[in-house]
C-alpha positions in Angstrom: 77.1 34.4 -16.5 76.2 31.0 -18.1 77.4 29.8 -14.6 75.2 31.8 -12.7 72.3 31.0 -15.0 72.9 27.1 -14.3 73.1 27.7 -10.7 69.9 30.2 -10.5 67.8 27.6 -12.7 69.1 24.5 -10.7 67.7 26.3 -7.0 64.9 27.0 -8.6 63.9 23.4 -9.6 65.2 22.6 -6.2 62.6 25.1 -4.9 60.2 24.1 -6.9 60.7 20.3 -6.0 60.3 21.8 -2.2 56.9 23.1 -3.3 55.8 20.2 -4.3 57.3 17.9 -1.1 55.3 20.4 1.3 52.1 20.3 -0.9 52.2 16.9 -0.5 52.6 16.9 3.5 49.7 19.0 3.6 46.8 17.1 2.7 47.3 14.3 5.0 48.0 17.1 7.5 44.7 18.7 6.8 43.0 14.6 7.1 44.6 14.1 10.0 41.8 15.9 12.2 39.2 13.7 10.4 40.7 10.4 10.2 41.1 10.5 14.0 37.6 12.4 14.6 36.6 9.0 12.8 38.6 6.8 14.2 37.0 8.2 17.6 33.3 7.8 17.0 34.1 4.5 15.3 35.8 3.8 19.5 33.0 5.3 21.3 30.4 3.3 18.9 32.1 0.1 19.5 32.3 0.6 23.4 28.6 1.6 23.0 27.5 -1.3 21.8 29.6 -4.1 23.9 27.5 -2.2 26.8 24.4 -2.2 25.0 23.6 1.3 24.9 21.5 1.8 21.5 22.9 3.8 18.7 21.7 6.8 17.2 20.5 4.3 13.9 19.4 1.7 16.4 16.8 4.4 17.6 15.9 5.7 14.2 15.2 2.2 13.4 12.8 1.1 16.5 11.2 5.0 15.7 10.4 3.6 12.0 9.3 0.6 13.0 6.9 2.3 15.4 5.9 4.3 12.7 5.1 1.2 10.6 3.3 -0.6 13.4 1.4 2.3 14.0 0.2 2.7 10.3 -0.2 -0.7 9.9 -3.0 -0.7 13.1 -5.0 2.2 11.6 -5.2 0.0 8.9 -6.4 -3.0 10.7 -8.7 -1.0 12.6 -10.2 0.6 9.2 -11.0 -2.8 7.7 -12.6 -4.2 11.3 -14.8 -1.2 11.1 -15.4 -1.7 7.0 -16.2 -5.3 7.3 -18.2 -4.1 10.0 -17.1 -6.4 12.9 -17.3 -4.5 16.5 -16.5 -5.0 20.2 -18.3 -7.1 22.1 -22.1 -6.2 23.1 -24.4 -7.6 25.3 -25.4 -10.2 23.0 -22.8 -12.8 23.3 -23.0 -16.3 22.1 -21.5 -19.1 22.4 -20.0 -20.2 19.2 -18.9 -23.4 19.8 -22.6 -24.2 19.0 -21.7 -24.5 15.7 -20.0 -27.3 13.7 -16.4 -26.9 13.4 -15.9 -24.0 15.7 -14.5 -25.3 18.7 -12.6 -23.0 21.1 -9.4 -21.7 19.4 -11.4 -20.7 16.6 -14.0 -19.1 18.6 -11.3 -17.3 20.1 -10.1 -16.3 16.7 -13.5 -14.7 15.7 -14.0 -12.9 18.9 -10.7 -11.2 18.1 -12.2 -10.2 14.7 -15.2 -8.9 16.5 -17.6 -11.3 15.9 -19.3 -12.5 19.0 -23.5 -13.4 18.1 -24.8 -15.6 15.9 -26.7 -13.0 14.1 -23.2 -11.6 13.4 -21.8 -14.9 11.3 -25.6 -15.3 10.2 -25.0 -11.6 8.3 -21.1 -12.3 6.6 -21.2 -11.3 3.4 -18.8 -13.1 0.4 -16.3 -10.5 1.2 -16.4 -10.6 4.6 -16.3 -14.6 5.0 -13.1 -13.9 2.1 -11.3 -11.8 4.6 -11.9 -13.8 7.7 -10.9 -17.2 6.0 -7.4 -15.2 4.5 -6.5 -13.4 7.3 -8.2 -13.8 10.6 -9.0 -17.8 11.1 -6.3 -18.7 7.8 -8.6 -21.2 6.7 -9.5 -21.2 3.2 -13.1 -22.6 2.8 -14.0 -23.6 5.7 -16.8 -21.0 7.0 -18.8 -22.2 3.6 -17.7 -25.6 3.6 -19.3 -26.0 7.7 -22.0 -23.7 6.5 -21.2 -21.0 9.3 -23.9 -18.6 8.0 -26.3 -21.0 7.5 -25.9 -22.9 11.1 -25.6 -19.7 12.9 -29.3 -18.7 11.0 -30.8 -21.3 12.7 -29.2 -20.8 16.2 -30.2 -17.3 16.0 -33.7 -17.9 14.3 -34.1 -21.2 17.7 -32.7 -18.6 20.4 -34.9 -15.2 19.2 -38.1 -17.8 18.0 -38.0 -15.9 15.0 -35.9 -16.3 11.6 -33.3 -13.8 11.1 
């Protein structure tokens, strides 16, 4: 009986060891599928790419950047229209009439809308601020030139009467 017992406890251990052998084999069984559903779309990306196809982030990418380009021109457009700059009207001037505008910087004005004398004859502090930091990036210069005060008289010569 002892015997038996010995035997009886010994299979089961040996059972119990088997158990354990196939729980083991079964988890990379059950990662198997994964791994080599990874390993797949890791292929596919990589011959993707060497052809130059975009990815699915490459496109989420350029549709956030559009996002922030868009946002960023509402913006712009906002402050032109608060500093009060517009498109070009009939009355157009030529700028380089003033000292220390020659033509790049003319061009850099028109771009900010500003096209007349009257129109630099009008720039407020903050406006002058706004077009020295970010339009013409030239800190000082509109006062130092005396923009305002040289387009006043072109204005004042060309309507014969002072603005």
């Amino acid at each position: 009986m002892k015997l038996a017992e010995k035997t009886v406890g010994e299979v089961k251990e040996r059972v119990d060891g088997a158990k354990g052998v196939v729980e083991n084999a079964k988890i990379p069984a059950t990662d198997a599928p994964n791994n080599l559903e990874r390993l797949f779309e890791d292929r596919v990306a990589s011959a993707l790419k060497q052809l130059g196809v975009p990815t699915r982030d490459d496109l989420q990418g350029i549709a956030q950047r559009l996002e922030e380009l868009s946002s960023l021109l509402q913006t712009l457009t906002a402050e032109r229209q608060t500093c009060g700059f517009s498109a070009p009207s009939a009355e157009r001037d030529d700028l380089k009439q003033i000292n220390g505008i020659g033509p790049i910087l003319e061009g850099k004005l028109n771009a900010a809308g500003i096209w007349s004398y009257r129109q630099l004859a009008v720039l407020t502090d903050a406006e002058i601020s706004h077009l020295e930091s970010g339009m013409i990036k030239s800190s000082g210069r509109i006062r130092r030139d005396d923009w305002v005060g040289q387009a006043k008289d072109l204005y004042s010569r060309k309507q014969a009467k002072p603005l």
